[in-house]
N, C-alpha and C positions, 0 to 999 in steps of 0.2 A: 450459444456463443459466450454469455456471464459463466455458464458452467466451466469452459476450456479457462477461461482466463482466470478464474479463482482459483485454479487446483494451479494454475501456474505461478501467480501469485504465493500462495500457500506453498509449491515447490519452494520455492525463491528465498522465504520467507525459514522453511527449513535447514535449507542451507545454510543459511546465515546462522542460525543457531547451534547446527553443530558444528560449526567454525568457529563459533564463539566460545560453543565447551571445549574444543578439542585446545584453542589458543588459555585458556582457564588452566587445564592440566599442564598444559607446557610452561606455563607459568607460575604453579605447586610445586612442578618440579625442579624447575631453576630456584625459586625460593627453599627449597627443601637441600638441595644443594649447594647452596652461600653463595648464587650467582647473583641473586637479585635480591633486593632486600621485602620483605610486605608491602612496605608503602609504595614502592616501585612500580611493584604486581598490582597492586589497588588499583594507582593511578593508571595503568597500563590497561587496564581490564574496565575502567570508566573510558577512557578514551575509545576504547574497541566497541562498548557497546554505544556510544555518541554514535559512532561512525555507522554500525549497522544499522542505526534507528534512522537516521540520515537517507542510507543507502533503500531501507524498506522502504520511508515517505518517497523516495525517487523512484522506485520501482514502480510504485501504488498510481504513482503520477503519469507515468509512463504507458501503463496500462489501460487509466481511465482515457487521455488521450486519445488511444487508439481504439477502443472501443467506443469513444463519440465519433472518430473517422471513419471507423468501419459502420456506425447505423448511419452517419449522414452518408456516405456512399450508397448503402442499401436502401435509401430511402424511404427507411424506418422512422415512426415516429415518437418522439421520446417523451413522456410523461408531463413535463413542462409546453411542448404542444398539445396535448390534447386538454391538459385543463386549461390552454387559453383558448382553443374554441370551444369547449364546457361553457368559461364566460362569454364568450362573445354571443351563443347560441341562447345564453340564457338574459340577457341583454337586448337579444333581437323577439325572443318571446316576450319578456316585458312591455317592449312594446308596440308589440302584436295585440297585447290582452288588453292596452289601456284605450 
């Protein structure tokens, strides 16, 4: 299941980058052209990737989510469960022994 959802992740995550080079060149070319000036493009190309960085933490968010929905519905048990009966087990051995 981590496997399907990090290549989807990682899909997600591609996209957005070649959105962001593709939106880059479109933005060479309007500055190469006297449509826009550098600083324009700059500022234009800071706000683009504000935004994808934005849109990847929501994504990532989105993901994680549903893969704690999808093991609590399978009632699977996650990491932070078992090291707390780890302690409890080793707690209850203690004392046992004393």
């Amino acid at each position: 299941m981590s496997t399907f959802m990090e290549r989807l992740l990682l899909m997600g995550m591609g996209g957005v980058a070649v959105a962001q080079d593709t939106a880059r060149d479109l933005m060479d070319d309007l500055v190469r052209r006297g449509e826009m000036s550098r600083e324009e493009a700059q500022g234009l190309t800071r706000d683009l990737e504000e935004r994808g960085r934005r849109e990847r933490e929501e994504i990532s968010d989105m993901i994680r989510t549903q893969i704690a929905r999808t093991m609590d519905q399978a009632n699977i048990a996650a990491k932070s469960d078992i090291r707390r009966l780890e302690q409890r087990l080793d707690e209850l051995e203690s004392r046992l022994s004393v």
